[in-house]
C-alpha positions in Angstrom: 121.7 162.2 138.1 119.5 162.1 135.1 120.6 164.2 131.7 118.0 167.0 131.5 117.2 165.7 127.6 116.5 162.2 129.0 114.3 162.8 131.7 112.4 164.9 129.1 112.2 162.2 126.9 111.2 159.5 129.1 108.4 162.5 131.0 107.6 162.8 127.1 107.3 158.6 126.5 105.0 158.4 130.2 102.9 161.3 129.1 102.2 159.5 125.9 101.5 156.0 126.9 98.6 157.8 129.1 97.3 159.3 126.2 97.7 156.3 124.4 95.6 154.1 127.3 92.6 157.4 127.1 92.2 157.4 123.2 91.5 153.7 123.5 89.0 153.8 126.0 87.4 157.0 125.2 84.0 157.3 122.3 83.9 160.0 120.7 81.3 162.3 121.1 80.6 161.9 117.2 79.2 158.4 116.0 80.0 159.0 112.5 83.6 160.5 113.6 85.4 157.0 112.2 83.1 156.7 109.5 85.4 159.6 108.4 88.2 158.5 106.1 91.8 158.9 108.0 95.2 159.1 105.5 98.6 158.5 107.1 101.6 158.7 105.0 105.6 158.6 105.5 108.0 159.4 103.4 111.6 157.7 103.8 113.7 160.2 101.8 115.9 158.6 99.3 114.3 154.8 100.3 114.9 153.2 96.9 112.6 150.7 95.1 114.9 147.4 96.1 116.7 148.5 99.3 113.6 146.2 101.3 115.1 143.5 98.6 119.1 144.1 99.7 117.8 144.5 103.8 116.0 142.8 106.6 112.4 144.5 106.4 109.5 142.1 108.2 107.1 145.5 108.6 107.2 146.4 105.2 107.4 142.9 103.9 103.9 142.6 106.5 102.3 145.8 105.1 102.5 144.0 101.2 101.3 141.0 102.8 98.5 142.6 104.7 98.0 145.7 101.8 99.6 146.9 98.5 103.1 147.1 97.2 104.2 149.1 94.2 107.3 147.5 92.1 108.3 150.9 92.1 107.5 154.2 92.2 108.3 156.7 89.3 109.7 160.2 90.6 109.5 163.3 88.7 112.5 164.7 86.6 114.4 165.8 88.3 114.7 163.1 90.9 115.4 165.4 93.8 114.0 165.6 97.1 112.0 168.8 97.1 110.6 168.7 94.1 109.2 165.3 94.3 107.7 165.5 98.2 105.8 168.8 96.4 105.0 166.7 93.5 103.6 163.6 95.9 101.4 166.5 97.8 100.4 168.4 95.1 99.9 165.9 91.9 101.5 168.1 89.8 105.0 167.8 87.7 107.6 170.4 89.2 107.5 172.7 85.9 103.6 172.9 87.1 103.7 173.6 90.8 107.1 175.5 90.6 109.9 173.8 93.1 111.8 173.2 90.1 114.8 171.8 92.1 116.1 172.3 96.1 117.2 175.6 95.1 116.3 178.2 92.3 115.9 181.9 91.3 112.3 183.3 90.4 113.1 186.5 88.2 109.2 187.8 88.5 109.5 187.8 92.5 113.8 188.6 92.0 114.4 185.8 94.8 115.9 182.9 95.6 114.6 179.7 97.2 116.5 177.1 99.1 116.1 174.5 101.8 118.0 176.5 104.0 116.5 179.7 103.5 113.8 179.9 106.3 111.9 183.0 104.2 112.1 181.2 101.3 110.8 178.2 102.7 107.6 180.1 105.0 106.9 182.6 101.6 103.4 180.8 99.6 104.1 182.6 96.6 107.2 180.4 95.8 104.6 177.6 95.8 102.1 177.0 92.8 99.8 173.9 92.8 97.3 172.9 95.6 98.2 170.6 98.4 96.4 167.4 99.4 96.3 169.2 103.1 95.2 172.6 101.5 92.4 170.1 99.1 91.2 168.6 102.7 91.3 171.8 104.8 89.2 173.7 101.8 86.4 170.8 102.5 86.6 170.8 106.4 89.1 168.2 107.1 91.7 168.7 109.9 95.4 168.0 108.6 98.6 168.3 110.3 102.2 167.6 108.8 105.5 166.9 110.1 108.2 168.4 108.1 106.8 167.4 104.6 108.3 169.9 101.8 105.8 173.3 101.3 103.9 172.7 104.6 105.7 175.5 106.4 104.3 178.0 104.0 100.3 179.3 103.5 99.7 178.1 100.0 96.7 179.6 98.5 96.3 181.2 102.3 96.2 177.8 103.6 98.4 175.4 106.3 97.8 172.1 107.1 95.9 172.4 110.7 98.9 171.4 112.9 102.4 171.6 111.2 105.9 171.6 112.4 109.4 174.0 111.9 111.8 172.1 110.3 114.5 170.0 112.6 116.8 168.2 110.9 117.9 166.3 114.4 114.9 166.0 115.9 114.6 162.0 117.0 113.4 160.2 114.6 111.4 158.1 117.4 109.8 161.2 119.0 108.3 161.4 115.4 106.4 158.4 115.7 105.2 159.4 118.8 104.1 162.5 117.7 102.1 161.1 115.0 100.3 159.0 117.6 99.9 162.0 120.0 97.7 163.8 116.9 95.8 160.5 116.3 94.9 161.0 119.8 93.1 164.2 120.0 89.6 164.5 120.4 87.8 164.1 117.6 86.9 167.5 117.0 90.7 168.5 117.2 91.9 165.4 115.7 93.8 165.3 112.2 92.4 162.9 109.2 94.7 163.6 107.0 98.8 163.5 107.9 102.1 163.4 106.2 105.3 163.1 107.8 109.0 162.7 106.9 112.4 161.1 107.8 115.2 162.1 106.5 116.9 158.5 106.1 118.3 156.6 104.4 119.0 159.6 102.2 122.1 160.7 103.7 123.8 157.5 104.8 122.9 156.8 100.7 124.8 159.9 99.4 127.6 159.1 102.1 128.1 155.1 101.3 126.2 154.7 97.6 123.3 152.3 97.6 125.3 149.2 97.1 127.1 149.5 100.3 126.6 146.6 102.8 127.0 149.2 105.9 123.7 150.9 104.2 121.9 147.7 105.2 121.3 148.3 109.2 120.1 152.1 108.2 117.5 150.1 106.2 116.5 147.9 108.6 116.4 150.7 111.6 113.8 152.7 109.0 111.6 149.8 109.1 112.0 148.6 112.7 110.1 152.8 112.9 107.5 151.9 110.7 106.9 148.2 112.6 107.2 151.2 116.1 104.7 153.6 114.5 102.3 150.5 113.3 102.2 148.7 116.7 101.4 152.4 118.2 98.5 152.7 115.7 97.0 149.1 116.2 96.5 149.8 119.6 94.6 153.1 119.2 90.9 152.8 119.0 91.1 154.2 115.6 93.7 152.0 114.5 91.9 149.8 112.1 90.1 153.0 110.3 93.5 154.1 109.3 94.9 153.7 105.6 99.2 154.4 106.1 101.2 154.7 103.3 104.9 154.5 103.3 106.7 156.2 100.4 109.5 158.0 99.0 110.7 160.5 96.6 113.6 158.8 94.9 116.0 156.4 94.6 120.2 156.5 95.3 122.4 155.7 92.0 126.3 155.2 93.1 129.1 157.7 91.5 132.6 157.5 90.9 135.8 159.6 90.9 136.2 158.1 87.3 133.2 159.7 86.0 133.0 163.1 86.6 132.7 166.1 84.3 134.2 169.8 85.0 131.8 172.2 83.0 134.9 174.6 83.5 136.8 172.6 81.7 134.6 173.3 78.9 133.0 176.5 79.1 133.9 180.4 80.9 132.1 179.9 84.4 132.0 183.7 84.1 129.9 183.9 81.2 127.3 181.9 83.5 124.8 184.6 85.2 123.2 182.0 87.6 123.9 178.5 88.4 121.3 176.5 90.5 121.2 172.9 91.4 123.4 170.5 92.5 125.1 167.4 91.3 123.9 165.9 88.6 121.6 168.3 87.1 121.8 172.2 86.8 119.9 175.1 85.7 121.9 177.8 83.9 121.2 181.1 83.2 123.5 182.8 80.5 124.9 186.1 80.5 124.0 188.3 77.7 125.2 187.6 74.1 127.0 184.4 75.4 123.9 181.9 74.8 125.2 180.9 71.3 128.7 179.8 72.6 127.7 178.6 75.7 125.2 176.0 73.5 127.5 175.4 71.4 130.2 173.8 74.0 127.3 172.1 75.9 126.2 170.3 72.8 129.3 168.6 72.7 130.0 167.4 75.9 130.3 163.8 76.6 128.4 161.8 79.3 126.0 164.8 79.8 122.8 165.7 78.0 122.2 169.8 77.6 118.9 171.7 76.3 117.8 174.8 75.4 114.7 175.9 77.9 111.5 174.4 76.6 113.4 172.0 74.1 113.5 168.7 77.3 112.2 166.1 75.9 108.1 165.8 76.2 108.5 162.7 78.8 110.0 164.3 81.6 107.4 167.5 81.3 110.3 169.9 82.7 112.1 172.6 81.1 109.1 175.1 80.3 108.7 177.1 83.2 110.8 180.4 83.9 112.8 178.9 87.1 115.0 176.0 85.1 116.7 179.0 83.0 118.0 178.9 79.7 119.8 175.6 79.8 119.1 172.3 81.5 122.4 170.0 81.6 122.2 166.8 83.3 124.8 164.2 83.6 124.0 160.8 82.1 123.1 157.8 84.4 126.3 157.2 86.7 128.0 159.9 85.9 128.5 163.2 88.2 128.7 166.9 86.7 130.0 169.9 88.6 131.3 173.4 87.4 134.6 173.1 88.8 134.7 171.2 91.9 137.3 168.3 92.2 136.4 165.3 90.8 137.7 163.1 94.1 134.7 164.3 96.2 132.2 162.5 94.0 132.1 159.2 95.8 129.2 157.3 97.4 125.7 157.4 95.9 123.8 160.8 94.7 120.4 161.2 92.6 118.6 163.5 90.2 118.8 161.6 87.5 116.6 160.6 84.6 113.5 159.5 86.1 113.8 155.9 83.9 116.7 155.1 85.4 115.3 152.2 87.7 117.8 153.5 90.5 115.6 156.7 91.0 113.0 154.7 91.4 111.2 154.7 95.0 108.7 152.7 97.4 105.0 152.6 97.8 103.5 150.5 100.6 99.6 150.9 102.2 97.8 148.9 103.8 94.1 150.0 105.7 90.3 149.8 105.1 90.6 150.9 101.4 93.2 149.0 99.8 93.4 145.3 99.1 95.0 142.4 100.3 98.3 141.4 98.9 98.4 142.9 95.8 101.4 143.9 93.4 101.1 147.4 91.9 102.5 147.9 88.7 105.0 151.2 88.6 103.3 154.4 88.6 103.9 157.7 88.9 104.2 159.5 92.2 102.1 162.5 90.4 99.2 159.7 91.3 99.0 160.0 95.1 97.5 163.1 95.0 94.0 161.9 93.3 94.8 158.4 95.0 94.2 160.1 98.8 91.8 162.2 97.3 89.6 159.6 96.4 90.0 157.2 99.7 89.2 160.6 101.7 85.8 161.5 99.5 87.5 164.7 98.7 87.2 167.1 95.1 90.4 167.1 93.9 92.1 170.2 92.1 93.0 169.6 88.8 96.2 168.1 88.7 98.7 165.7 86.0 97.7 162.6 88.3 95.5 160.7 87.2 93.5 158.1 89.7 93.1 155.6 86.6 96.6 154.3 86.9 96.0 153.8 90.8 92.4 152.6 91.3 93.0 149.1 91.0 94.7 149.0 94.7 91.7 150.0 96.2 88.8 147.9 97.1 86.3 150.6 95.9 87.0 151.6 92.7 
């Protein structure tokens, strides 16, 4: 007897080869509908720049043959996951749009924001900026996302056309098909515009650290995806009008036992109002009359670097806005920093580093109708994809930190 969940899945598989076999055959009622710029892009969470150096990887290796490969891509400081997908959609640097790290406290709204706070996630107003789907929806361009960071949420009363409730265990295959089920629509209903995430190889990172040879078939599953989704898309009508980009928002850097640093061993957790963040940068908020001492201690702490709010150094444009609290403290490169966990639990890989540490760096791959042919893109910032998309789909761009001068030489159309 079949299991209920496979016979769904294979009902699910049937349906879509169906609709696969109409969108090739049908025209759309619009002639100029593929004259209309289309933006695909993935994002492999915690995918770091060399991993397609350590693994096997024949799609991506095809999409820099075929398109454009970065060396790297820079993340924002802090290198952490939601402030960096909100950074990629949004153009901005995380003191600008707000998602300052996974989790933080807004005193003005006296609330608290964290991945797996479901009102926190659906509220607008913990989300400043504008992004690329809200840019493209504002100028009549259908968008749909799957589980990329503030989509869940109206920002500036807006949501991308079609958008998904985070699951983290949703099949990472069923993805892909959904992806193709959207390019599928009619043309009137269809999306231009999509973004989508997989969680991978983010955790099996944090669980084995980066250097790990079992980390090696995660990597190579990831892009055997990515060769799924492309062979999908090649055979849809569409397909060639397509630009897909394949990203992430940081790297993996591994940690040790050896090097970790208690903050209670150095300061009275208790005189610490609020702590948010996570291992290996925080945001502190003091008690009153303690800020003097509590600097004081931080200042001269080994293997960490603290500052005073507004006082981060100009080149990592964080620190200035209200959410990152009166101290920033962040462990140096390698190095772990908790309050007062124990120090064997910090094994494995972890991020949210320095964003010049070259092991936060992550991927950029695109290949389609705008971009050239084989060629090497120098490191950038991710803050650049914003006016990148913006300019392959003909859209006005908000004013962001991006700038489309650092990317424009991918693109065949300057």
């Amino acid at each position: 007897m079949i299991h209920k969940f496979k016979f769904y899945t294979l009902l699910f598989s049937i349906l879509l080869s169906i609709l696969v076999i109409s969108c090739k055959d049908k025209h759309s009622p619009d002639p100029d509908a593929n004259k209309k710029p289309y933006v695909v892009m993935l994002s492999l969470d915690g995918f770091r720049w060399d991993y397609s150096q350590k693994a096997n990887t024949p799609n991506l290796d095809r999409i820099a043959k075929d398109g454009v490969r970065a060396e790297s891509l820079r993340p924002c400081f802090p290198t952490k996951t939601f402030p960096n997908h909100y950074s990629i959609a949004t153009g901005l640097y995380p003191d600008n749009h707000g998602i300052v790290l996974n989790d933080f406290y807004d005193s003005v709204m006296d609330a608290s924001y964290s991945p797996g706070n479901r009102e926190s996630v659906e509220n607008g107003d913990f989300y400043g900026g504008e992004p690329i789907w809200v840019t493209a929806e504002n100028q009549g361009v259908i968008t749909a996302s799957y589980f990329w960071v503030g989509s869940e949420a109206p920002v500036k009363g807006v949501q991308p056309t079609y958008w998904k409730k985070y699951e983290h265990k949703f099949p990472f295959t069923q993805r892909v098909d959904s992806i193709i089920a959207w390019l599928c629509l009619p043309e009137e209903k269809r999306p231009h515009l999509i973004t989508w995430y997989i969680d991978e190889p983010d955790s099996k990172g944090h669980q084995l650290g980066p250097d790990n040879p079992e980390l090696l078939p995660v990597i190579s599953y990831l892009d055997s995806l990515v060769g799924d989704f492309m062979f999908k898309l090649n055979s849809l009508k569409i397909g060639p009008d397509v630009n897909f980009i394949v990203t992430s928002d940081h790297g993996m850097g591994q940690i040790s036992p050896d090097r970790v640093i208690r903050l209670a061993d150095f300061i009275n957790p208790d005189h610490i109002n609020r702590i948010n963040g996570s291992n290996p940068v925080y945001c502190l908020s003091v008690s009153p009359g303690y800020n003097e001492e509590i600097w004081n201690k931080l200042n001269n702490i080994e293997h960490i670097s603290s500052w005073k709010h507004g006082q981060l150094p100009e080149r990592l444009h964080y620190g200035t806005n209200s959410r990152t609290g009166d101290f920033v403290v962040a462990a140096d490169s390698s190095w772990s920093v908790t309050i007062n966990s124990n120090p064997e639990r910090y094994i494995g890989g972890t991020h949210g580093f320095d964003n010049n540490n070259k092991d936060m760096h992550a991927i950029f791959y695109a290949v389609g109708p705008a971009f050239k042919t084989g060629y090497l893109q120098p490191t950038f910032n991710n803050i650049d994809i914003y006016p990148l998309i913006a300019k392959i789909m003909c859209l006005k761009p908000a004013t962001v930190d991006g700038n489309i001068d650092h990317v424009s030489g991918m693109l065949i159309n300057k």
